[in-house]
N, C-alpha and C positions, 0 to 999 in steps of 0.2 A: 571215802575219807571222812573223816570225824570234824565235826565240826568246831573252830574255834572261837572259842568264849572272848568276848570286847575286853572282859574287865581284866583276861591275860594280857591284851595287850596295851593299856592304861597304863604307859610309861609312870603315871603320877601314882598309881599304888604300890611299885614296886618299893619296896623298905631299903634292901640293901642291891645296890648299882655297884659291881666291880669294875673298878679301874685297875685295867694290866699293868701298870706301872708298881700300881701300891702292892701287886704283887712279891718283886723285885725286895721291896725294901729290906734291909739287914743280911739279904743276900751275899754270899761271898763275892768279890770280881774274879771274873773265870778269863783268861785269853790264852787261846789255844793256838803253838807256833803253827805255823806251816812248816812243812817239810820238805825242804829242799834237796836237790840231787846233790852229791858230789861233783858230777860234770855233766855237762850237758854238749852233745855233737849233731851237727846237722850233716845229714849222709845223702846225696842226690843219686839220683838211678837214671841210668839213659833210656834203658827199657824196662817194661814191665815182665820180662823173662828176668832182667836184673834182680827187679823188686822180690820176683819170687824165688829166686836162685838163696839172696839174702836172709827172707824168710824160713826160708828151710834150713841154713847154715843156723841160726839163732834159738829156729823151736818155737816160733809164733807166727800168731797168723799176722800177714799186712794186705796191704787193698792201697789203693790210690790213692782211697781218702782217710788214710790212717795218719794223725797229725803229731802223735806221741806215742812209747812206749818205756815200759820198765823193763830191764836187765838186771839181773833176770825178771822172769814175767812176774807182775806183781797187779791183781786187780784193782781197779779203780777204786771200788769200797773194800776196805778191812773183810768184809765178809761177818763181821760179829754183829750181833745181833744189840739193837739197846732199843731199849723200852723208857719211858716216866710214866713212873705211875703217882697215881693222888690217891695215895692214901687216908684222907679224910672221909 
């Protein structure tokens, strides 16, 4: 490893100190809904032959500790890819 110079770390020479905030400034306000279901049902199983009898009727997988699902199946993330880049 390479060794690090004192005078990099001399909080008192550094000229310009960003502040994340001043970032922000002139910034549009962004608020992103949630997106909520149309309906929402809670379905109980007596067995776990139930559970998979249901799963197989539907086309996805379930487990014990499966606490949510989309109908149709729909992943957790969008799948699309997003980047920020800094341009400067």
């Amino acid at each position: 490893m390479g060794e690090i110079d004192s005078e990099t770390l001399d909080e008192d020479k550094i000229e310009d100190k960003e502040i994340p905030s001043d970032e922000w400034v002139g910034m549009p306000e962004f608020n992103q809904q949630k997106k909520e279901p149309f309906s929402k049902i809670i379905i109980r199983f007596e067995t776990a032959e139930d559970l998979e009898e249901f799963a197989e009727m539907i086309g996805q997988k379930l487990t014990p500790k499966t606490k949510s699902i989309w109908h149709p199946y729909r992943p957790h993330r969008s799948g699309v890819v997003r980047r920020w880049v800094d341009e400067s």
